[in-house]
C-alpha positions, 0 to 999 in steps of 0.5 A: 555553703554556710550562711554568712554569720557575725562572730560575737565578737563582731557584735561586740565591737559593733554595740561598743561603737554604737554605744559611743556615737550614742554617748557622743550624741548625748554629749553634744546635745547637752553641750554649751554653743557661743549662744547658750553660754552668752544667754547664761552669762546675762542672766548673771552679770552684775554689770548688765543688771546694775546698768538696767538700774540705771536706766531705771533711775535716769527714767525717774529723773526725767519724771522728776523733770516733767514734774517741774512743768505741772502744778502743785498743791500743798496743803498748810496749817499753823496756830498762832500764839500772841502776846497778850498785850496786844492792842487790837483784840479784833484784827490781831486776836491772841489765838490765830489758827490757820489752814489753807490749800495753796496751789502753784502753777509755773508759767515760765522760767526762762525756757530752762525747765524744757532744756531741763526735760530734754536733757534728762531725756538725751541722759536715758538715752545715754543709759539705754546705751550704755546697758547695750554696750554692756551687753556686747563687752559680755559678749566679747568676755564669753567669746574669749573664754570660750574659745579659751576653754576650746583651744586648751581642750584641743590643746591637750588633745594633741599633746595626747596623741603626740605622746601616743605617737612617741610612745609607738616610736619608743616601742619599735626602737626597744624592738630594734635594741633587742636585735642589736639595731638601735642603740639604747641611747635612742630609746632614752631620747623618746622617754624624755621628750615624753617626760617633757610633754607630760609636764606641758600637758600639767601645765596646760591643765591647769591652764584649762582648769582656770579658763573653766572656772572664768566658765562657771563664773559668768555663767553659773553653770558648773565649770565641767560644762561641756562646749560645742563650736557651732560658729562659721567663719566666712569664705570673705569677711567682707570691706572694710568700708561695710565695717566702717558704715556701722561706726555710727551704731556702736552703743560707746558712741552713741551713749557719748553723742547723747551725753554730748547733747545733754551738756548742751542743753545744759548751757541752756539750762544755765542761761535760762537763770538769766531770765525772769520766772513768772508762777500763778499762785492761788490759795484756798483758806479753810481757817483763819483768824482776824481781819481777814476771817471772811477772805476765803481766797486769793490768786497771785501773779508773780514776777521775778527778775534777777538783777545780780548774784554775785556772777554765779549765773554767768559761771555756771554758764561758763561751766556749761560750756566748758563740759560742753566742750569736754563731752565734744572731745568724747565724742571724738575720742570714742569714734576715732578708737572705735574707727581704729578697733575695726580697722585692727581686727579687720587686718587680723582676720584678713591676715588670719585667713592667711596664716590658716592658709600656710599653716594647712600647708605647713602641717600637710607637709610635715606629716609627709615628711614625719611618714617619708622619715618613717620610712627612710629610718626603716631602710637605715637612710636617716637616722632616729635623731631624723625622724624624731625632729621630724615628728616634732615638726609635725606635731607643733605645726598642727598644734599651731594650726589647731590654735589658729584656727580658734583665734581665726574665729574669735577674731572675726566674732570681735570683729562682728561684735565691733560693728554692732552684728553680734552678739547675735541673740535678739535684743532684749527689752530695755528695763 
């Protein structure tokens, strides 16, 4: 008997196939997740940097703000030049050179500078706030886009194989016109509808070649970087009512309810001018002339009451309360559509999980059917006219069912990312 022996084209095609699933392990190493592509995105994003500014500046303003609080300490010189007609030379010398170091304390200012300090504080927060909320809209951009990018993708791979499947059908019916079994008009049905899917499949590249440039934009990487979905989706997505709890999370929200109790200390700030102000001032003379040469300090207590000023205390008091009142309405505003946003997409992705659930049904059938009609038009029990609509059937079910499947988990990331549980990325330390 002869030993088994592998023929060289047997090793052929086992190489080839080595060489693809190698190829294809490359491939999806180097390939971008959700992940790696948000992390990109944030190192590029204009918006999330200019809201790390922001928080900057408003840090600042709360220094500027605690500064009221401390001393200061001005160092002042001038020389004088009289009229020489003066009639006391002594107390009132024509040449008065001057130089002093004056030092002022606030001792109080109608409580206004604390309201002022907590206000500029509640205003960072708001900052902080809104550099998160930054963040998760990035978030929300890259999902869409890459999910975008997946769908055309796969897209594109089923109008492919939906021509291979026509172009197949086409050469068994020019099998069956030379025998005199199929009419030629049969044969020029599949050609056009094969004409009609190559221009969906133009149409759906240029379609991808935007979504990919929407890639390298937010990213920066190049617009041919390949993408892999690592992302699961839930046997159940969970209660609403888990959703809900984590309204109060929401940085939009928070950012809000932060601006809302600045406005509030801001009537204190307002009122706070109603009050008297009461400083410690102390001088320290290096030069000076006449009378007082010898004097070389002094220290002062100083009151003030305001008694009038035209009403523009009490109006801006009144301003105060009015923004007050507006940035309560925001508030408001911000949490009922923050309420209704979780709502939408927690139907959606309930509903979806449906859909996915008759679209597998739906395509499994279909296919079915397209092989029964296969078969039946073999027999001359149906007619091409049968089979063709029945591929077609086919083929769009599992074009929709393939769509679904991507909006069933772009969906459910808005979701996450609505209730403050995406984007999933640790969070950054706040400039």
């Amino acid at each position: 008997m002869k030993p088994n022996t592998v023929s060289p084209k047997t090793w052929a095609v086992l190489l080839a196939a080595c060489l693809l699933a190698a190829l294809r392990h490359a491939a999806a190493a180097g390939a971008l997740t959700l992940d790696d592509y948000f992390a990109q995105a944030l190192t590029r994003s204009e918006v999330v940097a200019t809201q790390s500014e922001l928080i900057r500046q408003a840090e600042e303003r709360y220094r500027q703000a605690n500064a009221a609080l401390l001393p200061t300490l001005n160092g002042i010189a001038s020389y004088t030049w009289l009229d020489k007609g003066a009639t006391d030379t002594v107390s009132n010398p024509t040449r008065q050179p001057h130089a002093r170091l004056t030092a002022t304390q606030p001792l109080f200012r109608g409580f206004r500078e604390f309201a002022s300090l907590r206000q500029t504080q509640a205003l960072v927060d708001a900052q902080s706030d809104d550099y998160r909320n930054a963040r998760a809209q990035l978030f929300k951009d890259v999902a869409q886009n890459f999910y975008d990018v997946l769908t055309l993708e796969q897209e594109l791979r089923n109008l492919d194989e939906q021509i291979d499947q026509y172009r197949q059908r086409e050469k068994e019916l020019s099998d069956r016109v030379r025998i005199g079994r199929s009419r030629p008009g049969e044969t020029l049905t599949v050609q056009s509808t094969i004409s009609t899917l190559r221009a969906q499949i133009e149409q759906r590249k240029a379609e991808l070649n935007a979504a990919r440039e929407v890639l390298a934009f937010l990213s920066g990487l190049p617009a041919s970087t390949p993408l892999r979905d690592t992302e699961v989706m839930p046997a159940d997505p969970g209660a609403l009512d888990a959703y809900l709890a984590r309204v109060e999370l929401r940085p939009d929200l928070k950012a809000a309810q932060q601006r809302l109790a600045a406005a509030q200390e801001n009537i204190s700030v307002a009122r706070g001018a109603h009050l008297p102000s009461l400083d410690l001032n102390a001088n320290r003379y290096l030069e000076r002339a006449g009378s007082l040469e010898n004097v070389d300090w002094d220290v002062q207590l100083a009151l003030t009451v305001p008694l009038y000023a035209g009403g523009s205390v009490q109006s801006r008091v009144r301003e105060a309360q009015s923004q007050s009142t507006q940035a309560e309405l925001s508030v408001s505003q911000v949490q009922r559509q923050a309420e209704q946003e979780i709502r939408s997409l927690h139907q959606s992705v309930v509903l979806d999980r449906s859909q996915l659930a008759a679209l597998e049904m739906a395509t499994d059938a279909a296919r079915k059917n397209y092989q029964a009609q296969q078969r039946d038009y073999r027999l001359g029990l149906v007619t091409n006219l049968d089979v063709l609509q029945a591929l077609t059937v086919f083929q769009e079910n599992q074009r929709a069912l393939d769509r679904a499947r991507y909006t069933a988990k772009l969906n459910y990331l808005r979701l996450q990312a609505a209730a403050v549980r995406r984007p999933a990325l640790p969070e950054e330390t706040t400039p």
